[in-house]
KELO-225123 format. One record per atom (N, C-alpha, C, CB): residue in one letter; z, x, y. Coordinates in steps of 0.2 Angstrom, whole numbers, padded with zeros to 4 digits. Each point is the difference from the previous one (the first is absolute). Last residue first. Glycine has a CB too. Layout:
% KELO-225123
+-----+-------+-------+-------+
: res :    zz :    xx :    yy :
+-----+-------+-------+-------+
:   a :     Z :     X :     Y :
...
+-----+-------+-------+-------+
//
This chain:
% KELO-225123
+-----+-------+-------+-------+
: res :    zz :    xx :    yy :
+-----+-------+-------+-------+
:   x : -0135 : -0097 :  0115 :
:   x : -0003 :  0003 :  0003 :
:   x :  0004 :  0003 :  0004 :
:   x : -0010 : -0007 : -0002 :
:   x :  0018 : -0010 : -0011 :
:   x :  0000 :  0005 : -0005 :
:   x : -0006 :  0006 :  0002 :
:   x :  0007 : -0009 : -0009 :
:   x : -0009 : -0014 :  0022 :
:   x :  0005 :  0002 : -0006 :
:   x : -0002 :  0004 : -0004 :
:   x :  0006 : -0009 : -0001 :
:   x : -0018 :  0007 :  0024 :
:   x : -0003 : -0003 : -0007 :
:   x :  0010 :  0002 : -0004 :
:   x : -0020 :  0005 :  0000 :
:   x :  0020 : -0012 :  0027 :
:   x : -0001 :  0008 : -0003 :
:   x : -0003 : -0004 : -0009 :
:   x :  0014 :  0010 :  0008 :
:   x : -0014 : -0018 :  0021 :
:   x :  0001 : -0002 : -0007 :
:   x : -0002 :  0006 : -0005 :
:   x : -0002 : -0014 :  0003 :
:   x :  0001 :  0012 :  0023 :
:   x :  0002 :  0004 : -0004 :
:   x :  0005 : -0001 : -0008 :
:   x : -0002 :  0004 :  0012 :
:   x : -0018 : -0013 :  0010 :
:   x :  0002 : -0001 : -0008 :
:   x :  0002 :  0006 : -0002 :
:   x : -0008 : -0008 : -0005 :
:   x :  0006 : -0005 :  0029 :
:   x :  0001 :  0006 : -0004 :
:   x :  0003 : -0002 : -0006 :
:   x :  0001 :  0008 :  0009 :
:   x : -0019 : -0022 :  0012 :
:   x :  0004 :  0001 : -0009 :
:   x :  0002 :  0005 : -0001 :
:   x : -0004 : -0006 : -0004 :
:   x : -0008 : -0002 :  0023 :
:   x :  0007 : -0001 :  0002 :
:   x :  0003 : -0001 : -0009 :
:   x : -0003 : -0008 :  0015 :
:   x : -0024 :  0013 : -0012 :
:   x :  0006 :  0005 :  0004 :
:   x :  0008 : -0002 :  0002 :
:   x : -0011 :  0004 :  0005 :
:   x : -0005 : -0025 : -0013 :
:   x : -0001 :  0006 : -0001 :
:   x :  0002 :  0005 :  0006 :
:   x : -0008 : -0004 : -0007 :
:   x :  0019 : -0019 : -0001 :
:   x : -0007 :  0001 :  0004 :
:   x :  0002 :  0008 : -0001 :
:   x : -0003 : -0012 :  0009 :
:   x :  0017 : -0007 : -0016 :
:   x :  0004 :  0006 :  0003 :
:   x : -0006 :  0004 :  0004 :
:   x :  0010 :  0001 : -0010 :
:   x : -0016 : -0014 : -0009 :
:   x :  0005 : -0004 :  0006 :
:   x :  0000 :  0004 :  0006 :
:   x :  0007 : -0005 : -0009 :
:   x : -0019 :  0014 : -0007 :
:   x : -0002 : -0006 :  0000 :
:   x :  0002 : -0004 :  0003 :
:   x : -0003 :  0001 : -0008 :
:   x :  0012 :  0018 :  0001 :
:   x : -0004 :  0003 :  0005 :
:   x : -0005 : -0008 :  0005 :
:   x : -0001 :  0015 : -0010 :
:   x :  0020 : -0014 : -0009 :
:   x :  0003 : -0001 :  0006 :
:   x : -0006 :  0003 :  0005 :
:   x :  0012 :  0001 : -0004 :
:   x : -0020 : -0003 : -0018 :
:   x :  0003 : -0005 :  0004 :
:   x :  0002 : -0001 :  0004 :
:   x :  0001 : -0001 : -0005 :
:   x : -0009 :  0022 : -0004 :
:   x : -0005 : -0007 :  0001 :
:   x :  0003 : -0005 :  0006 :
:   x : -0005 :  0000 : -0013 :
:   x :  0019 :  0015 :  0001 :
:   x : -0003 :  0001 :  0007 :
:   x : -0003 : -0002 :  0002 :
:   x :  0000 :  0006 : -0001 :
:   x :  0006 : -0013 : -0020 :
:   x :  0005 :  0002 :  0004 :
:   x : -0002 : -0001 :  0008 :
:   x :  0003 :  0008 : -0010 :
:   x : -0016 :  0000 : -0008 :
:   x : -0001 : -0007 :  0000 :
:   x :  0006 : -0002 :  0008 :
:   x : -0002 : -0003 : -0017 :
:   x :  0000 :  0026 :  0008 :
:   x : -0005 : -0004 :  0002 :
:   x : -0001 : -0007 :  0003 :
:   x : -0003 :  0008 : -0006 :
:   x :  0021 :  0001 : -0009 :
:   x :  0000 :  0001 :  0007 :
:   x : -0004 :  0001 :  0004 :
:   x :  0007 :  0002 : -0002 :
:   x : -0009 : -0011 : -0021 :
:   x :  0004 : -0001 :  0004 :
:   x :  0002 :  0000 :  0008 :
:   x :  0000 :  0001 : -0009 :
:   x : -0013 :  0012 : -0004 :
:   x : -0003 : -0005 :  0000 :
:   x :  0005 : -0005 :  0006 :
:   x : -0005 :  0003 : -0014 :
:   x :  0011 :  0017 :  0003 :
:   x : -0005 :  0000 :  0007 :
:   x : -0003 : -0006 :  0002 :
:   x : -0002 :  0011 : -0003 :
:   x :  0024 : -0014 : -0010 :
:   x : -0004 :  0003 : -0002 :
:   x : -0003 :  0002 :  0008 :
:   x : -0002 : -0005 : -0013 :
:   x :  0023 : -0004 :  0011 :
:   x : -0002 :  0004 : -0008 :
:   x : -0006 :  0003 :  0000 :
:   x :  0006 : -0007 : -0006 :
:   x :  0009 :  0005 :  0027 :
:   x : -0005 : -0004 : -0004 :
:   x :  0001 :  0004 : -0005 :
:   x : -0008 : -0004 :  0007 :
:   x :  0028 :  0009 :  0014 :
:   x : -0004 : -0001 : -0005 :
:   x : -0004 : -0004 : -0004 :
:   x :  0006 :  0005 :  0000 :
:   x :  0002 : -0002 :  0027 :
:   x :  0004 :  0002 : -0008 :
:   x : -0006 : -0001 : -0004 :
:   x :  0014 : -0006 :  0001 :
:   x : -0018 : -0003 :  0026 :
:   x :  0001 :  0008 : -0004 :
:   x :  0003 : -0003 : -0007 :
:   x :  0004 :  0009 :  0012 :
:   x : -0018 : -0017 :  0011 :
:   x : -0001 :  0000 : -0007 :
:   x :  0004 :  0004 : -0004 :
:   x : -0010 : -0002 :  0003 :
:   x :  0006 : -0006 :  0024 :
:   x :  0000 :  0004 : -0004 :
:   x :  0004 : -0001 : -0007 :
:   x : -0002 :  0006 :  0012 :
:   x : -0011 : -0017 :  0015 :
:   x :  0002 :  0000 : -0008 :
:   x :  0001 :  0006 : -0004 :
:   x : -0007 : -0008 :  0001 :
:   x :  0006 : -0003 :  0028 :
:   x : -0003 :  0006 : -0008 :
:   x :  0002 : -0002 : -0005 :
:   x :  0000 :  0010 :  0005 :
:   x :  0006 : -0024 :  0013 :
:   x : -0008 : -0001 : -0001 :
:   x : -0001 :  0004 : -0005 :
:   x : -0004 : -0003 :  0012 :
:   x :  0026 :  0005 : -0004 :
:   x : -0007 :  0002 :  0007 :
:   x : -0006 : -0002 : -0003 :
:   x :  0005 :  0012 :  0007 :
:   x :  0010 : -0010 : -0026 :
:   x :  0001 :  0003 :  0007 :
:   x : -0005 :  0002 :  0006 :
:   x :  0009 :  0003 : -0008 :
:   x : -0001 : -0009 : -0021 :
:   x : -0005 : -0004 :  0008 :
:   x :  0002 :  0003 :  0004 :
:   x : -0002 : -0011 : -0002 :
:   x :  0005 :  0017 : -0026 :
:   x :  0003 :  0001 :  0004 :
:   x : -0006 : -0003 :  0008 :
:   x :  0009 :  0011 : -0011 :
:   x : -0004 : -0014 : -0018 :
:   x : -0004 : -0001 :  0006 :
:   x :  0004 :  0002 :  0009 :
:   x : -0006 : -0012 : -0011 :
:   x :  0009 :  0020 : -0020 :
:   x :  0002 : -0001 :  0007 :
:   x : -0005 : -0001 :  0007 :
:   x :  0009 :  0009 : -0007 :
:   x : -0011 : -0016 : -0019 :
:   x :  0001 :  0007 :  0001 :
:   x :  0003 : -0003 :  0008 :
:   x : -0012 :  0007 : -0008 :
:   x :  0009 : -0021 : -0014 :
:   x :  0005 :  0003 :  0004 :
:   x :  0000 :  0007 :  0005 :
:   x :  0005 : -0007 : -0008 :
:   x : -0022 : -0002 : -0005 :
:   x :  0001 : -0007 :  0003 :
:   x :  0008 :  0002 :  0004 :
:   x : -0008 : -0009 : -0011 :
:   x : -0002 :  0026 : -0005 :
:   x : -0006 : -0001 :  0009 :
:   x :  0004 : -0008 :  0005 :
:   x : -0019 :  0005 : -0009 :
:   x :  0028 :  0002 : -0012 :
:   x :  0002 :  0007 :  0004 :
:   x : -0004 : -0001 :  0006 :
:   x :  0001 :  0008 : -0010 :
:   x : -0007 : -0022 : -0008 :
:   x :  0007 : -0001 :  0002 :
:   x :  0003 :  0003 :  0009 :
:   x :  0000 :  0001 : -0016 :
:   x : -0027 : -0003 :  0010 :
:   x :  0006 :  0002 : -0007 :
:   x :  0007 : -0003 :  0004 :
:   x : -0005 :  0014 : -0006 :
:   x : -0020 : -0026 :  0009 :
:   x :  0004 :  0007 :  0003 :
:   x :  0005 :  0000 : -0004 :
:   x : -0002 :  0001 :  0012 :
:   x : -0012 : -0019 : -0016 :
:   x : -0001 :  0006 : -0003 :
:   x :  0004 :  0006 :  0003 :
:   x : -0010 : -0005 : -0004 :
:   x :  0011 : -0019 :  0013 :
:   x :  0004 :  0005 : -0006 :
:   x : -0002 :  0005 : -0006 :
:   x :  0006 : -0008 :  0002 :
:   x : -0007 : -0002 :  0026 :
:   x : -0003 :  0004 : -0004 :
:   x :  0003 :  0002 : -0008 :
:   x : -0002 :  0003 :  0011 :
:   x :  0013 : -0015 :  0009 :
:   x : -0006 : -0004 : -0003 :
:   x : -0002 :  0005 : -0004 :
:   x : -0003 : -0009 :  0008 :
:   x :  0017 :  0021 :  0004 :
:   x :  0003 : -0005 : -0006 :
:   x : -0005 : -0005 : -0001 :
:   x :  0011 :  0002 :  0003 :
:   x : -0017 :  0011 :  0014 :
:   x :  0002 :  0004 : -0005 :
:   x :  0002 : -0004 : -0007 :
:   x :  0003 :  0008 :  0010 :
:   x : -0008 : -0020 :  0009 :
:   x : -0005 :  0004 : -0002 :
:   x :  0002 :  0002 : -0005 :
:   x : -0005 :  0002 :  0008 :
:   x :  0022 : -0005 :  0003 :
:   x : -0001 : -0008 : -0003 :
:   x : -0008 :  0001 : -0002 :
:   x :  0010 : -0008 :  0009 :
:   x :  0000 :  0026 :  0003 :
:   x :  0004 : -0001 : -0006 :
:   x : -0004 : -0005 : -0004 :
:   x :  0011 :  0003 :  0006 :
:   x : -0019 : -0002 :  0016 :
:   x : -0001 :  0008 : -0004 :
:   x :  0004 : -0001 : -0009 :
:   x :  0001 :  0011 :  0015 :
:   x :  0003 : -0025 :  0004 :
:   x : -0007 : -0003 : -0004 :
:   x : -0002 :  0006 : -0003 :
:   x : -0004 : -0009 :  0007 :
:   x :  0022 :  0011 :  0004 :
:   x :  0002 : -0006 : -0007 :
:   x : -0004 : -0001 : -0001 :
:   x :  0008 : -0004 :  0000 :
:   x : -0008 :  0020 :  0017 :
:   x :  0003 :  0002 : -0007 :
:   x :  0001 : -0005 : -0003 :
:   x :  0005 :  0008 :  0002 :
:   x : -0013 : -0014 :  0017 :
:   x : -0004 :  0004 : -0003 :
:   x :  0002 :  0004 : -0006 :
:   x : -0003 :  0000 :  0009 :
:   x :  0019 : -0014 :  0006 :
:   x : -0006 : -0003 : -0005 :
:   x : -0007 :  0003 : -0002 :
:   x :  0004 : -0010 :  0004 :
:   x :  0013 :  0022 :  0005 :
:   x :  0004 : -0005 : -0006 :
:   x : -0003 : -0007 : -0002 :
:   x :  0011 :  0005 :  0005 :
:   x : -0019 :  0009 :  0016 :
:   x :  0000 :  0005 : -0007 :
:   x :  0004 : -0003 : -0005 :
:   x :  0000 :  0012 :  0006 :
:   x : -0002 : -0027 :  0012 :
:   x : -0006 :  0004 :  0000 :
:   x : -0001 :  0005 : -0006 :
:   x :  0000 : -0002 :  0012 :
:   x :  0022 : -0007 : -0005 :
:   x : -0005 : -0005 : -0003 :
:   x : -0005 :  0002 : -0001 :
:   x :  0004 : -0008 :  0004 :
:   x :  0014 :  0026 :  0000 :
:   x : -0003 : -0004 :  0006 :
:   x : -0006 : -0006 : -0005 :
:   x :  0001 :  0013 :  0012 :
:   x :  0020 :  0006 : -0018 :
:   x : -0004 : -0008 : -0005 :
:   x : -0003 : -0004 :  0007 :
:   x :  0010 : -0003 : -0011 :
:   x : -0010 :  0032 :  0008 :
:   x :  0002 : -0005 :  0003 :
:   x :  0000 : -0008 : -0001 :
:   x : -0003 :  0008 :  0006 :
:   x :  0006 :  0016 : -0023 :
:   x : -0002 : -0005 :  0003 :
:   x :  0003 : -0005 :  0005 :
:   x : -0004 :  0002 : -0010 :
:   x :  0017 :  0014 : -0002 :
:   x : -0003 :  0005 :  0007 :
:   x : -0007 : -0007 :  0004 :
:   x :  0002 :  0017 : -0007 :
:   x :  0007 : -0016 : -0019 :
:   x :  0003 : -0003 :  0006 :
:   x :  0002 :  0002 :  0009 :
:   x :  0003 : -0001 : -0011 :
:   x : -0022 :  0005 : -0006 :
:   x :  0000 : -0006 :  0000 :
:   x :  0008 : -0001 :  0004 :
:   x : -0010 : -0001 : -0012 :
:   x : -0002 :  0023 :  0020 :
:   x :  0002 : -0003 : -0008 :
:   x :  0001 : -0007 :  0002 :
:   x :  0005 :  0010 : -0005 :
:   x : -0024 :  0007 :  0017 :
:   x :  0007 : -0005 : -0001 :
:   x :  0003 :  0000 : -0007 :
:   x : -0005 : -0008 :  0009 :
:   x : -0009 :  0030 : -0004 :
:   x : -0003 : -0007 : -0001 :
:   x :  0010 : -0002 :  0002 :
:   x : -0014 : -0002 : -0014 :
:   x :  0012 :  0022 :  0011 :
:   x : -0002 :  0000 :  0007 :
:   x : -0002 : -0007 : -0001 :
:   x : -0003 :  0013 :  0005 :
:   x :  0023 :  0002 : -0021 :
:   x : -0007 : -0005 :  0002 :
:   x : -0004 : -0002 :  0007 :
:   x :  0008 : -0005 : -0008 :
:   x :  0010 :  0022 : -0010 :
:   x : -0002 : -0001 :  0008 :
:   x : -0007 : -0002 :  0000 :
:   x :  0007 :  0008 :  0006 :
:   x :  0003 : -0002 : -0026 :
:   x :  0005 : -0006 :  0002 :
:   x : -0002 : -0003 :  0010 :
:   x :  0011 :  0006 : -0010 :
:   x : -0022 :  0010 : -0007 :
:   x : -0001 : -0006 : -0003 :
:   x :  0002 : -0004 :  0006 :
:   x :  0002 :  0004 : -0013 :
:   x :  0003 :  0018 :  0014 :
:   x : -0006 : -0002 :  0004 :
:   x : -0002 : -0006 : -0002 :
:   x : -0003 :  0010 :  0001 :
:   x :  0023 : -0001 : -0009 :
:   x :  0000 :  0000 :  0008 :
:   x : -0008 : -0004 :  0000 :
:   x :  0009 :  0013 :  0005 :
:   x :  0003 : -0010 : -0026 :
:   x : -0003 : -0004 :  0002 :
:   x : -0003 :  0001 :  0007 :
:   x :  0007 : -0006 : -0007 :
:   x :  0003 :  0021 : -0013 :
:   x :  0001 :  0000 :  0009 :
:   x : -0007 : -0003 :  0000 :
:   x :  0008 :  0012 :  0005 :
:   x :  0011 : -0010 : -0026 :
:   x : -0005 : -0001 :  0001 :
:   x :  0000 :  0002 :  0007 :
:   x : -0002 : -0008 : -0009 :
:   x :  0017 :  0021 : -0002 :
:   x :  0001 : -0005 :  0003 :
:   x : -0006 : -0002 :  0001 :
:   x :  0010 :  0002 :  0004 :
:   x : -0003 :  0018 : -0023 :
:   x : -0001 : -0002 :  0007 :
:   x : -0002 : -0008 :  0003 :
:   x : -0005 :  0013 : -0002 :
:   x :  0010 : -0002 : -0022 :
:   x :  0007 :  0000 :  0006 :
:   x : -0005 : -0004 :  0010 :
:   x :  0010 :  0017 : -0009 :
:   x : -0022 : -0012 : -0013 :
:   x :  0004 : -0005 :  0001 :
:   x :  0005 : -0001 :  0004 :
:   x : -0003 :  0000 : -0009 :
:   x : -0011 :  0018 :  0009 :
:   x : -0002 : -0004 :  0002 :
:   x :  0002 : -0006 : -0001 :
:   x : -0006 :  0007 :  0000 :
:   x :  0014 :  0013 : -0005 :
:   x :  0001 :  0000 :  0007 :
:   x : -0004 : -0008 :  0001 :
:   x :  0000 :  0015 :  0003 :
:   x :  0002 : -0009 : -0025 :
:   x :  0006 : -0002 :  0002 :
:   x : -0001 :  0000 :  0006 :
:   x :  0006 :  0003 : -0009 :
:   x : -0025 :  0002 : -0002 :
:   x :  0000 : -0007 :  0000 :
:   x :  0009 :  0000 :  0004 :
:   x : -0011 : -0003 : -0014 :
:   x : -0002 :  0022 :  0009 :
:   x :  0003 :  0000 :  0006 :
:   x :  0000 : -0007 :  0002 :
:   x : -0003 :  0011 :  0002 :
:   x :  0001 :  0003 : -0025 :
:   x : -0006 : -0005 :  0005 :
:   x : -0001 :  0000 :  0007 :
:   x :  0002 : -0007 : -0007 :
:   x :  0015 :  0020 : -0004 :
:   x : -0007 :  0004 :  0000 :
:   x : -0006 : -0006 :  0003 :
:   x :  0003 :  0010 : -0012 :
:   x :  0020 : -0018 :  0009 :
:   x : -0001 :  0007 :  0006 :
:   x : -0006 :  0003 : -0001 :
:   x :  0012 :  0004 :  0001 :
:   x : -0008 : -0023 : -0018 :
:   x : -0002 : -0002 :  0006 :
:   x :  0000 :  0005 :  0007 :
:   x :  0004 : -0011 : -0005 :
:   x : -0001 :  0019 : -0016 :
:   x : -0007 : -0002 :  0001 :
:   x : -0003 : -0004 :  0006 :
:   x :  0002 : -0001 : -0012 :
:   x :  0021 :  0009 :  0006 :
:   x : -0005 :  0005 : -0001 :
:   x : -0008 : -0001 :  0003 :
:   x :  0007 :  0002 : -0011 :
:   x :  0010 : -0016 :  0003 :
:   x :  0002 :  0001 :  0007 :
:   x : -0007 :  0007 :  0002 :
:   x :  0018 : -0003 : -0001 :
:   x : -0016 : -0006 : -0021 :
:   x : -0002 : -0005 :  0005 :
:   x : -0001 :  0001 :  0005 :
:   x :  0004 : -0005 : -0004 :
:   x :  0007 :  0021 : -0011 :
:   x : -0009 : -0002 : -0001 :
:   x : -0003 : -0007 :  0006 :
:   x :  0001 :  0004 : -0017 :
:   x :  0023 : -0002 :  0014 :
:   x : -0004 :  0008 :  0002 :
:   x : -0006 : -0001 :  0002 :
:   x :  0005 :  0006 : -0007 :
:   x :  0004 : -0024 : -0006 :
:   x :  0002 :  0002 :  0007 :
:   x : -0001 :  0004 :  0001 :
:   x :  0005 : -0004 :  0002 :
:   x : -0009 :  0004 : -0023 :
:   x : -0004 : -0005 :  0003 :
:   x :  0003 :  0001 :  0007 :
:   x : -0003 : -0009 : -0010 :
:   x :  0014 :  0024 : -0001 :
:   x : -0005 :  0001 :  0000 :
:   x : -0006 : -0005 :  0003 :
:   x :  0006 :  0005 : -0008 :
:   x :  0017 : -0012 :  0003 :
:   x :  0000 :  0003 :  0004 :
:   x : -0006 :  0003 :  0002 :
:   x :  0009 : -0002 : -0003 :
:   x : -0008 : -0011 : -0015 :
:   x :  0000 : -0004 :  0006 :
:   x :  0000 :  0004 :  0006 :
:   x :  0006 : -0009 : -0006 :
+-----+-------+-------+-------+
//
């Protein structure tokens, strides 16, 4: 047993897998956003009935996956911005379509990511 511990430790200092478990993820750049976030959203009537026909599109669709019917619709000032996860590309094509259909072209950011991309 003792031997197996040796040999273990061994392996992870020559990997250099132990510095690398010890270390702290660093999100920083993930976490600074220059889009709105949905609670940073103004509810001025104008962008809260543009996000429910962006949604209520979205959800009439059921071939979109799950992931696409709950993504995040974020309005502000007329813009539109798209984020969390689809399952497919497909998906987040479609997506875009829609709110571009409403929401009219150039007032759409799609930062909808493919899962497990």
């Amino acid at each position: 047993m003792t031997k197996t511990r040796a040999l273990l430790s061994s392996l992870v200092i020559a990997t250099g897998l132990g510095v690398a478990l010890a270390q702290e993820p660093d999100n920083t750049k993930m976490n600074q956003q220059t889009q709105p976030t949905a609670d940073q959203a103004k509810n001025n009537k104008s962008d809260v009935k543009l996000a429910a026909q962006i949604r209520r599109a979205i959800l009439k669709d059921k071939a979109l996956s799950t992931y696409a019917h709950n993504i995040k619709i974020v309005a502000q000032d007329g813009k539109v911005t798209l984020r969390g996860p689809v399952k497919t590309d497909a998906d987040k094509s479609a997506v875009e379509q829609k709110a571009t259909e409403i929401a009219g072209a150039g007032n759409v950011t799609n930062e909808l990511t493919v899962k497990g991309q």
